[in-house]
N, C-alpha and C positions, 0 to 999 in steps of 0.2 A: 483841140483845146477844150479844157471842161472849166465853164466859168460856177464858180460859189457865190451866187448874194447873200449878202447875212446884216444884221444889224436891224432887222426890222421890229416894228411892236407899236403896243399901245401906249399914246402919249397925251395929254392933253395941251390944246392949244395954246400957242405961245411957247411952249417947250421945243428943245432940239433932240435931234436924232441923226448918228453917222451912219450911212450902208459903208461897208466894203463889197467890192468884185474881187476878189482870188483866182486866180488862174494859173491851172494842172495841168501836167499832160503835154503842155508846148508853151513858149512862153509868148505874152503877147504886147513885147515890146515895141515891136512895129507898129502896127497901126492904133488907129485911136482906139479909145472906148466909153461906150455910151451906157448913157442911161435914159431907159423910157417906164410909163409908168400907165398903168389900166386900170382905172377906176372902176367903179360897178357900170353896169349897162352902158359904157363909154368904150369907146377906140383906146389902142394905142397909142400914146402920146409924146415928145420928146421932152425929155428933162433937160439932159445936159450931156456933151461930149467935150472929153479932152486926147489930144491929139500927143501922140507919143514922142517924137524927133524933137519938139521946143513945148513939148507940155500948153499949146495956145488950147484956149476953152471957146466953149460957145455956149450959149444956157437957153432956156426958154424966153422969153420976154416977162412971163408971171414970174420967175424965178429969180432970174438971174439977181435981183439984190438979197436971198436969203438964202441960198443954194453956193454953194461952190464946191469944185472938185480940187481934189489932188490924185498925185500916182506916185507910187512907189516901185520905178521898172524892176530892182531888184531883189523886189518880194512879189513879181508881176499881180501886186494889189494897187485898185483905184477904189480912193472913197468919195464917197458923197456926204457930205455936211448940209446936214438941212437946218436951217433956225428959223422961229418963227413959225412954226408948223401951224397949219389952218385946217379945218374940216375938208375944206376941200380941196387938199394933200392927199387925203387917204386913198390911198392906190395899189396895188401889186407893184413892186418896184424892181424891171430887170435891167441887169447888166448886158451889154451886147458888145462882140471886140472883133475887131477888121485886122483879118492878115493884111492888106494892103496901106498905103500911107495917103489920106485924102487933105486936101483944103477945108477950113472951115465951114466955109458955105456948104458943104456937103454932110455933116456930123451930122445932123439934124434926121436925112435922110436913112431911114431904118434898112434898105435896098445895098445898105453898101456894108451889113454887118454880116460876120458869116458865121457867128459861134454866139450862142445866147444862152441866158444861164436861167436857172428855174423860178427866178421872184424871190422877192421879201415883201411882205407887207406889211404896211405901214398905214394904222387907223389913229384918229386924229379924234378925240373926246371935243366938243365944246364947252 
């Protein structure tokens, strides 16, 4: 599976911005897929996962009220809706998608993704 992030750019605060993840190659109806994001001189971080079989989500805690996913199994695209964008948003933004089928509690965990995709980023003007 080759995953596409796209939708990324420069926005100023308060403005929104959609990612899509696209996925080639094999489709990645099965399992969830995520999103995590790497700020400058920061770790990996979890954004948000949503889970393929009942589309259930899981978000970050800083997120979850400005953030939401959807999926689209057949166009195998998930987007990310961001609103509200803050400075400290700005991040490389990757897609990541599990051949296997996980519970919520585990989305989060980056260990259970097996195909990731190249970034979008996404800068945040004040």
């Amino acid at each position: 599976v080759q995953l596409q992030a796209s939708g990324g750019g420069l926005v100023q605060a308060g403005e929104s911005l959609r990612l899509s993840c696209a996925a080639s190659g094999r489709t990645f109806s099965t399992g969830p897929v995520g999103w995590f994001r790497q700020a400058p001189g920061k770790e990996h971080a979890f954004v948000a996962a949503i889970r393929s079989t009942d589309r259930a989500t899981r978000y970050s805690d800083s997120m979850k009220y400005r953030f939401s996913l959807s999926r689209d199994n057949a166009k195998d695209t998930v987007f990310l809706q961001m609103n509200s964008l803050k400075p400290e948003d700005t991040a490389v933004y990757y897609c990541a998608a599990s051949r296997a089928a996980y519970n919520t509690g585990s989305l989060s965990n980056p260990n259970i993704y097996n195909y990731w995709g190249q970034g979008t980023l996404v800068t945040v003007s004040s």
